[in-house]
C-alpha positions in Angstrom: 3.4 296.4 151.6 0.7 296.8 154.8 1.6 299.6 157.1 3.1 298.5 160.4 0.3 300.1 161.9 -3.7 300.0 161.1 -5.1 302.9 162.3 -8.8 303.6 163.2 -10.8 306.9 163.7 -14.0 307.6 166.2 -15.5 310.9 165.5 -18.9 312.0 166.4 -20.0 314.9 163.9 -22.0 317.6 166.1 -20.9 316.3 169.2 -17.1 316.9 169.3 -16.8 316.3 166.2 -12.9 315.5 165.0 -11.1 317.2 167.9 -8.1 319.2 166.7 -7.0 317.6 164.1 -6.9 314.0 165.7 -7.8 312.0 163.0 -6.3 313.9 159.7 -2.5 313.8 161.3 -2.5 310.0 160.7 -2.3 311.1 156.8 1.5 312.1 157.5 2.4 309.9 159.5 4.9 307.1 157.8 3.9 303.2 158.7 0.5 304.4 159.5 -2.6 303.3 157.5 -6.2 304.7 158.4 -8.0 301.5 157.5 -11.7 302.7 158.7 -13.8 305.7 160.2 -16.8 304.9 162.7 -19.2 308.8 162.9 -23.2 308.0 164.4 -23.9 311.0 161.9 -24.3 309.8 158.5 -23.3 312.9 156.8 -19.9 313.7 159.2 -19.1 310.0 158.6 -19.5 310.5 154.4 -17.4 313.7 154.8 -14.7 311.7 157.0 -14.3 309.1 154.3 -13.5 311.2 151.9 -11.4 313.6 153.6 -9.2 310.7 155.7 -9.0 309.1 152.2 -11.1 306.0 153.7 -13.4 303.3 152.2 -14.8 301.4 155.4 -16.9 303.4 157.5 -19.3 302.7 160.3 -21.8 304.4 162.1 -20.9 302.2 165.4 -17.5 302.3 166.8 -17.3 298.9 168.1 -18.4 297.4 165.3 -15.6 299.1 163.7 -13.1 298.0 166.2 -14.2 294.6 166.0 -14.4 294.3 162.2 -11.9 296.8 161.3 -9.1 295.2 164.0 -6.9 298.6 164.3 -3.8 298.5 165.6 -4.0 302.4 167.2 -8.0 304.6 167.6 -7.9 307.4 167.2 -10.9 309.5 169.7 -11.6 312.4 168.3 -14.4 314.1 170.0 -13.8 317.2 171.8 -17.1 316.1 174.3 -15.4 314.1 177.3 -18.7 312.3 177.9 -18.1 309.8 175.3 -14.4 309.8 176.0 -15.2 306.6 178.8 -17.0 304.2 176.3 -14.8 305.1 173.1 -11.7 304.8 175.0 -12.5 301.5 177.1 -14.0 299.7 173.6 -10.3 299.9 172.3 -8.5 299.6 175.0 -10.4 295.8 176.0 -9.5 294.9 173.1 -6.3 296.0 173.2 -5.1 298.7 170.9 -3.2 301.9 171.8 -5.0 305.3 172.0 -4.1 309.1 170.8 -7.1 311.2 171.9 -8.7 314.6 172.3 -9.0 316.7 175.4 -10.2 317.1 178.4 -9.6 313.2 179.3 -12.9 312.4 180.7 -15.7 313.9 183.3 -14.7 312.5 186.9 -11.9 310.8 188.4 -14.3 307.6 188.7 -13.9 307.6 184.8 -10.0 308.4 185.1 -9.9 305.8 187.4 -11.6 303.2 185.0 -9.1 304.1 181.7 -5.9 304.2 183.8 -6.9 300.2 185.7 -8.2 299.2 182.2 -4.6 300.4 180.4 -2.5 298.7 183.0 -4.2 295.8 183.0 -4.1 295.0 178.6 -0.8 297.1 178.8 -1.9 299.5 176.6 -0.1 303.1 175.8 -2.2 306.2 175.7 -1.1 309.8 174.4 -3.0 313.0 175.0 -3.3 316.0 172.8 -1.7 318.2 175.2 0.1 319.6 172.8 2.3 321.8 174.7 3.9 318.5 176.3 5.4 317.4 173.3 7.5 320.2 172.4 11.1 320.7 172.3 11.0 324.0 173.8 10.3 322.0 177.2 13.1 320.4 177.4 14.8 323.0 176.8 13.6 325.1 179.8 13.7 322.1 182.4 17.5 322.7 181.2 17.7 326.4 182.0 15.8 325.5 185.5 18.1 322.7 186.6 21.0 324.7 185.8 19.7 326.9 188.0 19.2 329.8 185.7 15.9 331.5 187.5 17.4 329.8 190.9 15.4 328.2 193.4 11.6 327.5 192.1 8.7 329.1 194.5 5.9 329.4 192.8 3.9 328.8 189.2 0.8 331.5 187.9 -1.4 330.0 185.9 -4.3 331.3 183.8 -6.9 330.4 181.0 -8.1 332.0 178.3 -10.9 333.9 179.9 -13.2 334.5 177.2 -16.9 333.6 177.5 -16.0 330.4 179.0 -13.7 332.3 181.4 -14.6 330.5 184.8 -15.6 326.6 185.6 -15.8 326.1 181.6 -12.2 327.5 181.4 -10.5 325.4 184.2 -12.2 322.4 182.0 -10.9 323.2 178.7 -8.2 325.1 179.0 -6.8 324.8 182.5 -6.1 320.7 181.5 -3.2 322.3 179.5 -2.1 324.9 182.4 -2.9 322.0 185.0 -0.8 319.8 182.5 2.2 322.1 182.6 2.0 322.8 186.3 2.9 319.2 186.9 5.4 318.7 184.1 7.4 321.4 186.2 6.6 321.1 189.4 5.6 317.3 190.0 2.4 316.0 191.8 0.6 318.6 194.0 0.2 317.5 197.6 -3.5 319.9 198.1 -5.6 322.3 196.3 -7.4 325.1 198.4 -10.0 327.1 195.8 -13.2 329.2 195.7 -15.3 329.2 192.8 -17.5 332.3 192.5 -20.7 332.9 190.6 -21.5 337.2 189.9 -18.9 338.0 192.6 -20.8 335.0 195.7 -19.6 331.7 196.3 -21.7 328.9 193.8 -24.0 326.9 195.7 -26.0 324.2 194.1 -28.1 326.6 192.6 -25.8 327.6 190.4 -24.7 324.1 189.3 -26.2 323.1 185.3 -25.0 321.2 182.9 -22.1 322.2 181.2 -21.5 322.8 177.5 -19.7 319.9 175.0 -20.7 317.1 177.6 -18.5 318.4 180.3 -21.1 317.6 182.8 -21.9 319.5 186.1 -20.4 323.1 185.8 -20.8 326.2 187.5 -18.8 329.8 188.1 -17.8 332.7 186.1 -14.7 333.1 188.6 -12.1 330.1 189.9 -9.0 330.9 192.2 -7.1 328.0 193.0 -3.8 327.5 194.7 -2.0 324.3 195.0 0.8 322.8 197.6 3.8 321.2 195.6 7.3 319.4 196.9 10.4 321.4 197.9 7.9 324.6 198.8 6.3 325.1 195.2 3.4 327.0 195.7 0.9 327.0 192.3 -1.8 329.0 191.4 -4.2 328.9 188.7 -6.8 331.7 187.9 -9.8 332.4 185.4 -12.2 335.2 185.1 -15.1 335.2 182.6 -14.5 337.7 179.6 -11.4 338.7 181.1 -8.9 337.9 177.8 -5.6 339.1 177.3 -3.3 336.3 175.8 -2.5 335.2 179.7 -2.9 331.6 178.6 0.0 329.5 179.9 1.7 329.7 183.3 4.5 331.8 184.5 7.6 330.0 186.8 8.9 332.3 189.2 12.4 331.4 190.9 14.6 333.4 193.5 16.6 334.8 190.8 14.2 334.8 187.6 11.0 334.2 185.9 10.3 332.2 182.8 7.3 332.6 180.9 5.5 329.9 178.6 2.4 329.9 177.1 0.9 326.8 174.8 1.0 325.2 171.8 3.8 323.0 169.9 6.6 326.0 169.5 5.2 328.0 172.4 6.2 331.7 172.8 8.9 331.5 175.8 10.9 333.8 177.4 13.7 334.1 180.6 13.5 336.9 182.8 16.8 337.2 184.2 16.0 339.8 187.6 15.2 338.3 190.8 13.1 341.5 191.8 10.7 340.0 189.2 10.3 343.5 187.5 12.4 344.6 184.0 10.9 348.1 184.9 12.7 348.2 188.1 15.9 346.3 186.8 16.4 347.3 183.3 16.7 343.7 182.3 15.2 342.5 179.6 13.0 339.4 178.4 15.4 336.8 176.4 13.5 334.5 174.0 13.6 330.8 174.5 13.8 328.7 171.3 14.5 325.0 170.5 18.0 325.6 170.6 18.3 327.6 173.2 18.3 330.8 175.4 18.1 334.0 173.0 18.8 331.1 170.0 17.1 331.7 166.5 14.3 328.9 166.5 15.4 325.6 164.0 11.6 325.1 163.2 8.6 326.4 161.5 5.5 326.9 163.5 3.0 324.5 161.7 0.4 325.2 164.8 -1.8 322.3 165.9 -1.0 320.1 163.4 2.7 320.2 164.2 1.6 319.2 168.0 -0.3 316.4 166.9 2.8 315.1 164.5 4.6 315.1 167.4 2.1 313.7 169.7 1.9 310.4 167.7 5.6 310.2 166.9 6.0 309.5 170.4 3.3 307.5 170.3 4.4 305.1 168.5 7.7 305.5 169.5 6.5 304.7 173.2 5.1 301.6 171.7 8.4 300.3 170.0 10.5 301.1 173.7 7.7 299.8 175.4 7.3 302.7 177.7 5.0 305.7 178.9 4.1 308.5 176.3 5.7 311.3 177.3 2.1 312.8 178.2 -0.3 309.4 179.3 -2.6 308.6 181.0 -1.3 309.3 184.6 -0.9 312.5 183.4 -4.0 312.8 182.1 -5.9 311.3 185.1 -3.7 314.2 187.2 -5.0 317.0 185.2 -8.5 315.9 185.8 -7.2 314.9 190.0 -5.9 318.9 189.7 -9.3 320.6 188.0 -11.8 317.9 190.9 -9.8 319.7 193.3 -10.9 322.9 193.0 -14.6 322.3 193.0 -13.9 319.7 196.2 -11.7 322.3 197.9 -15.2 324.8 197.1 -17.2 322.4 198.5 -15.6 321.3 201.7 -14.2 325.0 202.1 -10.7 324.1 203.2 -7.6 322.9 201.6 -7.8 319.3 200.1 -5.4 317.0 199.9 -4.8 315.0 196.8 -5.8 312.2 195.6 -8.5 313.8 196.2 -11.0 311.0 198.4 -14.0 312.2 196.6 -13.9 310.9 192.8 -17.4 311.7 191.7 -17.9 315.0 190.4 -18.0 317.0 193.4 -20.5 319.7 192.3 -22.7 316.9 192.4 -22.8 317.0 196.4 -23.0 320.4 197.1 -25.6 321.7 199.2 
């Protein structure tokens, strides 16, 4: 019997290559047949065959789309640069999109894949992986029922290794951006600074930035943002600064809870409105799937397990005919959240967003 869904893969070996695991999920997935791969490099594409368990391959995308006729493309790439042409080819000709992040370069491009989704009523899913997890649910539970009280304000942070700065808010602030407004709804302005060996970056500073992120500059980023009902966010990242920081903290009038990324991320309830166990005595309770300080029902099976539930939703979303639970909107936020800061830099005052500006705004500095 054919599989309700056709399934096709764009990777681009040395240049993003397969993302995290974007393309081999489909493998699992039941009703799902990968019917082609489409890889400029001849060897990635040879080595994708094989390992997706493939026969048509292509070294051009659209041909593949056009040829191929997938139901659901998978864009692999971790590069945004490509993300614009891969993801517009599928979605004119209508077919639903999973895909790697960060969603694109600009809000111009954002702009373009959100009007072009509307308008052939296409669904598109993210990998942020974090988004799909039922820990989440779980601890917009424990918020509404009021168990850190009122929300005031959401700490963010990267991974601050070597890309710690500009190249961290890219790739790994989408997730922390991601999360910010999972919690907290859309921000209403950004104010930032983005420093280069401790001075503000000037256009001097500004080169291109690695895996096709585009125009890129600082070691340094502090970023605050203005949300509804008196939510204050920040997000922070300082080159070779790591200490396992990546997520975001929520800190309400009578508690904090702590998450950090991934499908079952570690989370945890501080129950103490003075915001300090060593002052209290209270301690940190573990969040799980089930519950506050409940044994978790499921294994940890890392990125893959994000992706499987990533596309399960998918293709759920398609069925209900509604949203993903993280889509485009989303996505186009996290990138509306990340301009922000470098806009905020350049104009050196609180933004508001939308931002006005949707080109990259490192581009105009002077």
């Amino acid at each position: 019997m054919a599989a309700d869904y056709r399934i096709g893969v764009i990777g681009h070996t040395g240049q993003g290559n397969y993302g995290h695991g974007i393309d081999t999920v489909w493998l699992e997935i039941p009703d799902c047949e990968i019917v082609a791969v489409a890889d400029a490099d001849e060897k990635g594409r040879a080595e994708a065959a094989e390992r997706l368990e493939v026969e048509q391959t292509f070294a051009d995308y659209r041909e593949m789309l056009d040829k191929a006729k997938p139901n659901i493309v998978a864009v692999c790439p971790r590069w945004p640069n490509q993300h614009l042409e891969m993801v517009l080819a599928a979605v004119e000709r209508g077919m639903h999109i999973y895909m790697e992040k960060p969603f694109c370069r600009t809000l111009e491009e954002a702009d373009q894949i959100v009007t072009a989704c509307e308008k052939h009523k296409v669904k598109l899913a993210i990998a942020h992986q974090t988004r799909y997890s039922p820990k989440l649910g779980v601890i917009r539970d424990l918020i509404e029922d009021g168990k850190i009280g009122r929300v005031l304000e959401i700490r963010g942070r990267g991974k601050e290794d070597a890309r710690g700065g500009g190249e961290d808010l890219w790739v790994l602030g989408s997730h922390v951006m991601n999360l910010m407004n999972h919690f907290a709804g859309d921000p209403r302005w950004c104010f930032a600074q983005v420093e280069e060996n401790g001075k503000p970056i000037t256009k001097q500073d500004v080169k291109e930035g690695n895996e096709g992120i585009g125009p890129l500059a600082g070691d340094m980023v502090r970023a605050m943002y203005g949300f509804d009902d008196g939510i204050t966010g920040y997000f922070n990242s300082v080159r070779n600064t790591a200490g396992g920081r990546f997520g975001i903290q929520i800190f309400g009038s009578k508690g904090i809870i702590e998450v950090l990324t991934g499908s079952l991320p570690a989370a945890h309830l501080l129950d103490d409105p003075n915001w300090s166990p060593g002052r209290s005595g209270k301690q940190w309770l573990n969040i799980s799937s089930a519950g506050l300080d409940e044994p978790e029902p499921y294994k940890d099976t890392g990125l893959h397990g994000g992706n499987l539930l990533a596309v399960f939703d998918l293709l759920e979303s398609i069925k209900e005919d509604r949203q993903p639970e993280c889509n485009c909107y989303e996505a186009r936020m996290t990138v509306e959240m990340i301009a922000g800061v470098f806009e905020s830099h350049r104009q050196q005052k609180p933004v508001e967003i939308p931002l006005k500006t949707r080109v990259n705004p490192l581009t105009l500095l002077t």
